[in-house]
C-alpha positions as CSV (number, residue, x, y, z in Angstrom):
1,X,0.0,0.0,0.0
2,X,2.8,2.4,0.9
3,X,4.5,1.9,-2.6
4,X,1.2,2.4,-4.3
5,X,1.2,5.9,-2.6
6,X,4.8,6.4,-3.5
7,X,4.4,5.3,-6.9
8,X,0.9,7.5,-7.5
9,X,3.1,10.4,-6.3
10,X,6.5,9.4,-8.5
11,X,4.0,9.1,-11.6
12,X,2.8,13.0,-11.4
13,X,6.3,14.1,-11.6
14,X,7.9,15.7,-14.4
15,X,10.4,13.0,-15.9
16,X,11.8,10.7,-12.7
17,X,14.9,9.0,-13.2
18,X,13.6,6.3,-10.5
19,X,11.2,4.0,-9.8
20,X,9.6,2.4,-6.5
21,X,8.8,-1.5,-6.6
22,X,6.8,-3.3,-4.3
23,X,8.5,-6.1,-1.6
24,X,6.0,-8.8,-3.6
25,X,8.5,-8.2,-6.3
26,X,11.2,-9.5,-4.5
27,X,9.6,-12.4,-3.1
28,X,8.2,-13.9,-6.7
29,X,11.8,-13.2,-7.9
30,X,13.2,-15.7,-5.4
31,X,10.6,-18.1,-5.8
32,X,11.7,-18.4,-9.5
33,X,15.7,-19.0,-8.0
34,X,15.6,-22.4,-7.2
35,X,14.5,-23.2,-10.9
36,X,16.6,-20.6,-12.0
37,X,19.4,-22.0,-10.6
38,X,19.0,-25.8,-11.7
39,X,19.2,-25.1,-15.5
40,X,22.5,-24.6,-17.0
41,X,21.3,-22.2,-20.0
42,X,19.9,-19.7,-17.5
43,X,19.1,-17.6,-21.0
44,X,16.5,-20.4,-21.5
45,X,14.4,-19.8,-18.0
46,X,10.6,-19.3,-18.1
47,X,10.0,-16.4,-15.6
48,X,6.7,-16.0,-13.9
49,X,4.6,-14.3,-16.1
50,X,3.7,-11.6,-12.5
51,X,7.4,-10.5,-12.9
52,X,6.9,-9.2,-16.2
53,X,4.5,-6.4,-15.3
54,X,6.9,-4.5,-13.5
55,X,8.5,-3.9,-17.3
56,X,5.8,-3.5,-19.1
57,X,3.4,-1.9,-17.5
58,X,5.6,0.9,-15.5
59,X,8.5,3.1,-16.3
60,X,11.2,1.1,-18.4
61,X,14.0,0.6,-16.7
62,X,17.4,1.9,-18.2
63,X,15.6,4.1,-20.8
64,X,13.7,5.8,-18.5
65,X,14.7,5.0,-14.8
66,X,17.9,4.9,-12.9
67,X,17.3,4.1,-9.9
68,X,14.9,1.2,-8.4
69,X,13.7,1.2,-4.9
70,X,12.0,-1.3,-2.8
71,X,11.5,-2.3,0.8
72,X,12.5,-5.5,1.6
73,X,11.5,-7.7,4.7
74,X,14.8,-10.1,5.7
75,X,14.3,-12.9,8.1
76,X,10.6,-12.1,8.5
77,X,11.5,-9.3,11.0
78,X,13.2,-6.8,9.5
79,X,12.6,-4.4,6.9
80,X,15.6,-2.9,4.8
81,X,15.5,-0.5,1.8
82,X,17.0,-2.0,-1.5
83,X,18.4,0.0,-4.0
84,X,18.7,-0.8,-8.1
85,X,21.6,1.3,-9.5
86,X,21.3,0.6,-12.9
87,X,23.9,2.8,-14.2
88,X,26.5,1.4,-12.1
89,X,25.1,-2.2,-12.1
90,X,24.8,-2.2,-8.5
91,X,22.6,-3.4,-5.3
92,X,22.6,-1.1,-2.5
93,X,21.0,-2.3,1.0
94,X,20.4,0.6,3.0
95,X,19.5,-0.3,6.6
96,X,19.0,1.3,10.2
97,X,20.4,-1.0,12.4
98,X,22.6,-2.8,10.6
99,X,23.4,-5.1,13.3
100,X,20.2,-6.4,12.7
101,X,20.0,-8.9,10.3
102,X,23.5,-10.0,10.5
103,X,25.7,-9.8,6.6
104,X,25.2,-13.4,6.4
105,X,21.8,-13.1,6.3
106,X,21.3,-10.0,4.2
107,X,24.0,-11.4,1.8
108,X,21.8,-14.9,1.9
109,X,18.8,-13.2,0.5
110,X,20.1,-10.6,-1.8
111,X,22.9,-12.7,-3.6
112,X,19.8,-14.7,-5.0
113,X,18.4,-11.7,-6.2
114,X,21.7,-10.4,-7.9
115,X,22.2,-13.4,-9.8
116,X,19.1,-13.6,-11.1
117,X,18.1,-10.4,-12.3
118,X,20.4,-9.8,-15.3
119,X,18.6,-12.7,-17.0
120,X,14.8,-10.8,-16.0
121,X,16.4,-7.4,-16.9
122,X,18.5,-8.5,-20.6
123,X,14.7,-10.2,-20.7
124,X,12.1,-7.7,-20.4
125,X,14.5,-4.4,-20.4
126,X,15.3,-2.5,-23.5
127,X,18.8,-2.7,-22.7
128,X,22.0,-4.2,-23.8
129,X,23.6,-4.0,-20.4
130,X,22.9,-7.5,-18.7
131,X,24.4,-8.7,-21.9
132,X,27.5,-6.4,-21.7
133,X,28.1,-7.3,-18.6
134,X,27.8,-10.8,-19.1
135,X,25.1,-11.7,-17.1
136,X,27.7,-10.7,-14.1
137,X,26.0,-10.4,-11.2
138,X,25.3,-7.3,-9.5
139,X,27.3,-6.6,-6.8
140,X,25.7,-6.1,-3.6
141,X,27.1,-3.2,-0.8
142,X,25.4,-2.1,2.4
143,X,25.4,1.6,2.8
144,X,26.1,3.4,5.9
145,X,23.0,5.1,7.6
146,X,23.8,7.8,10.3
147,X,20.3,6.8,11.8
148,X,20.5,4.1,14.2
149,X,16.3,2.4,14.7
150,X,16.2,-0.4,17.2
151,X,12.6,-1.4,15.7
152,X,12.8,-0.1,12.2
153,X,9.3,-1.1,10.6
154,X,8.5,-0.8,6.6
155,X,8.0,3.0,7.1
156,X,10.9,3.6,8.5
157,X,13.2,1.7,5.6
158,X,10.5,3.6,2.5
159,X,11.9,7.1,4.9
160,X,15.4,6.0,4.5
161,X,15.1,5.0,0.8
162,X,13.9,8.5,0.1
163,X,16.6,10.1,2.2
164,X,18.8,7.8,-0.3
165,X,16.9,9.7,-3.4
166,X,17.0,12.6,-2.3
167,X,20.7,12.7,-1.7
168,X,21.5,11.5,-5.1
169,X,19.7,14.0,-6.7
């Protein structure tokens, strides 16, 4: 609900490099990993068909967005703020406590995610850079957050994803 708001607001702007995805996103993504993973063409990999709407029925990414931002919930407990950087092929995790989930475990959920999203993006992107980069995987770096939330919820990580936006602007 939060990132419809978010997204109802981005759309009335005048030409936004980025673009706010919902946590659901995320979570169909690593549902298609384990299959993913298994083939050895990963080229050849039949996505969910609910993936694809994110590319064709918002803001393309690459053409016409930069930057991708989404919640995400790790561990069932607590909400970080992932960030797409599409121009420097990279995941940013952007987190308030950052004590809490441990590296293992934010690194256990978004590695997934950053092997598997060059193949969706060379996929359904009008883009030649999944392909230039050779389906590399995107690396993944946890940025440093002056704000330190003992209980961060989903607000709190969609406040410090803006912060993120705002200061790259």
């Amino acid at each position: 609900m939060v990132v419809n708001v978010i997204r109802r607001r981005r759309d009335r702007l005048q030409n936004p490099r980025f673009e706010f995805i919902p946590p659901s996103f995320y979570v169909e993504l690593l549902r298609n990993y384990t299959g993913f993973h298994s083939m050895e063409d990963k080229g050849e990999f039949a996505f969910f068909t609910s993936l694809k709407t994110e590319f064709t029925h918002r803001p393309y990414w690459f053409t016409q967005v930069d930057y991708v931002y989404s919640p995400v919930l790790i561990k069932k407990t607590h909400w970080v703020g992932l960030v797409l950087d599409l121009k420097m092929w990279a995941i940013y995790i952007v987190d308030s406590n950052p004590t809490c989930p441990s590296e293992l475990d934010v690194n256990s959920y978004v590695t997934p995610i950053s092997h598997i999203l060059p193949y969706l993006m060379a996929r359904y992107c009008i883009t030649s850079v999944p392909w230039e980069m050779n389906y590399d995987p995107m690396p993944i770096s946890r940025l440093e957050v002056p704000i330190l939330l003992e209980h961060p919820c989903i607000i709190y990580s969609i406040n410090i994803l803006c912060i993120h936006f705002h200061y790259y602007q």
